[in-house]
VEXBASE-684651 format. One record per residue (C-alpha): residue number from 1; residue in one letter; x, y, z. Coordinates in steps of 0.02 Angstrom, whole numbers. Example, Ala and Ser with C-alpha at 12.3 -4.5 7.8 and 13.67 -1.06 7.14 Angstrom:
// residues 2
[rec 1,A,[615,-225,390]]
[rec 2,S,[684,-53,357]]
//
This chain:
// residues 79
[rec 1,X,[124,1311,-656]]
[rec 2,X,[269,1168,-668]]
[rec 3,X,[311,1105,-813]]
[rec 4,X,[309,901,-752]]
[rec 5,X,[411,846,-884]]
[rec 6,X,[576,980,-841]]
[rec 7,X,[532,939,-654]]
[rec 8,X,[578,743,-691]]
[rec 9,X,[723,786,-803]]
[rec 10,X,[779,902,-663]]
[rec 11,X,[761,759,-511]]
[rec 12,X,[856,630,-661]]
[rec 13,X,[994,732,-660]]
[rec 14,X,[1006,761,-486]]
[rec 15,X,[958,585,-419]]
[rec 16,X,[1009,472,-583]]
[rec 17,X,[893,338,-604]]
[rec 18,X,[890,283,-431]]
[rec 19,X,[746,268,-292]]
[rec 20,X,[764,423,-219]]
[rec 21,X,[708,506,-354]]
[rec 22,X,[551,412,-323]]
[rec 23,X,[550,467,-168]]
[rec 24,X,[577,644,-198]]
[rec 25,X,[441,666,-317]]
[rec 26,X,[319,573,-212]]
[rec 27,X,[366,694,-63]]
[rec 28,X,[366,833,-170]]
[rec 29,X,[177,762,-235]]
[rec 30,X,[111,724,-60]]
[rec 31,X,[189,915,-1]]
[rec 32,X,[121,1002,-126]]
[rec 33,X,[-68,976,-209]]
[rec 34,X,[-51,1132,-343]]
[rec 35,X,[92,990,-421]]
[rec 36,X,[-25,861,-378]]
[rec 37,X,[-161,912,-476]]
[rec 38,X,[-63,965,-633]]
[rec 39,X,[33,809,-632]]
[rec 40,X,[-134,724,-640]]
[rec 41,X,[-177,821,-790]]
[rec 42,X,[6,785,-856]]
[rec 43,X,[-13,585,-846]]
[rec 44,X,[-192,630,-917]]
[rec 45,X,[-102,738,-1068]]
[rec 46,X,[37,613,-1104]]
[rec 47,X,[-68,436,-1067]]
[rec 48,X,[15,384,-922]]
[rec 49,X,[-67,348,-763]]
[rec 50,X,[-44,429,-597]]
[rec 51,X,[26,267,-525]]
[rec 52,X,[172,256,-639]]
[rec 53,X,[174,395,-749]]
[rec 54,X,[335,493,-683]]
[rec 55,X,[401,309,-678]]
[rec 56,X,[359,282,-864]]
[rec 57,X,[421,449,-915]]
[rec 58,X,[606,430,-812]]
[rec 59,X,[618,259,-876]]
[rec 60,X,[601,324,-1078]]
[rec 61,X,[723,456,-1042]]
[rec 62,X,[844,315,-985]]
[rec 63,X,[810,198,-1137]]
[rec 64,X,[807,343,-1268]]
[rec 65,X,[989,377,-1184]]
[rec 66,X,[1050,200,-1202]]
[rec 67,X,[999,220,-1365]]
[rec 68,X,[1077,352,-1436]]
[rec 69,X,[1275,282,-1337]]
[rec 70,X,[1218,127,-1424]]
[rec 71,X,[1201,208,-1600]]
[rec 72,X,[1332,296,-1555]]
[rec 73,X,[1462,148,-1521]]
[rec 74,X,[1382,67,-1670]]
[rec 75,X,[1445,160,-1808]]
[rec 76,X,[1621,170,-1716]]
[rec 77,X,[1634,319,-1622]]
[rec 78,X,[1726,313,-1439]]
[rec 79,X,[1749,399,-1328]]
//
């Protein structure tokens, strides 16, 4: 069983925020219908839906991010 969420973080870090990791994880969902069906039941789990949901989910990684840099540079801190 894949864990969906470490599989996004995993294609984020390889692909940044870009369209091929859109791409990839639509290949890798079109490929492969064991990850198909338990990201289905992911997007179920979390509230997303199927459409978007890995969208959603890269796209609250990214803003959580921004963030914390813009906490960060808030109280002072560079780097």
């Amino acid at each position: 069983m894949n864990d969906i969420s470490d599989l996004l973080r995993e294609l984020l870090d390889r692909y940044s925020n870009t369209g091929e990791l859109d791409r990839e994880f639509r290949r890798m969902l079109r490929d492969d219908p064991n990850l198909r069906d338990e990201y289905e039941v992911w997007c179920d789990d979390h509230g997303y839906k199927t459409s978007t949901g890995f969208r959603d989910f890269i796209d609250e990684i990214v803003e959580s991010q921004d963030s914390f840099w813009d906490t960060y540079h808030e109280f002072g801190y560079n780097i």
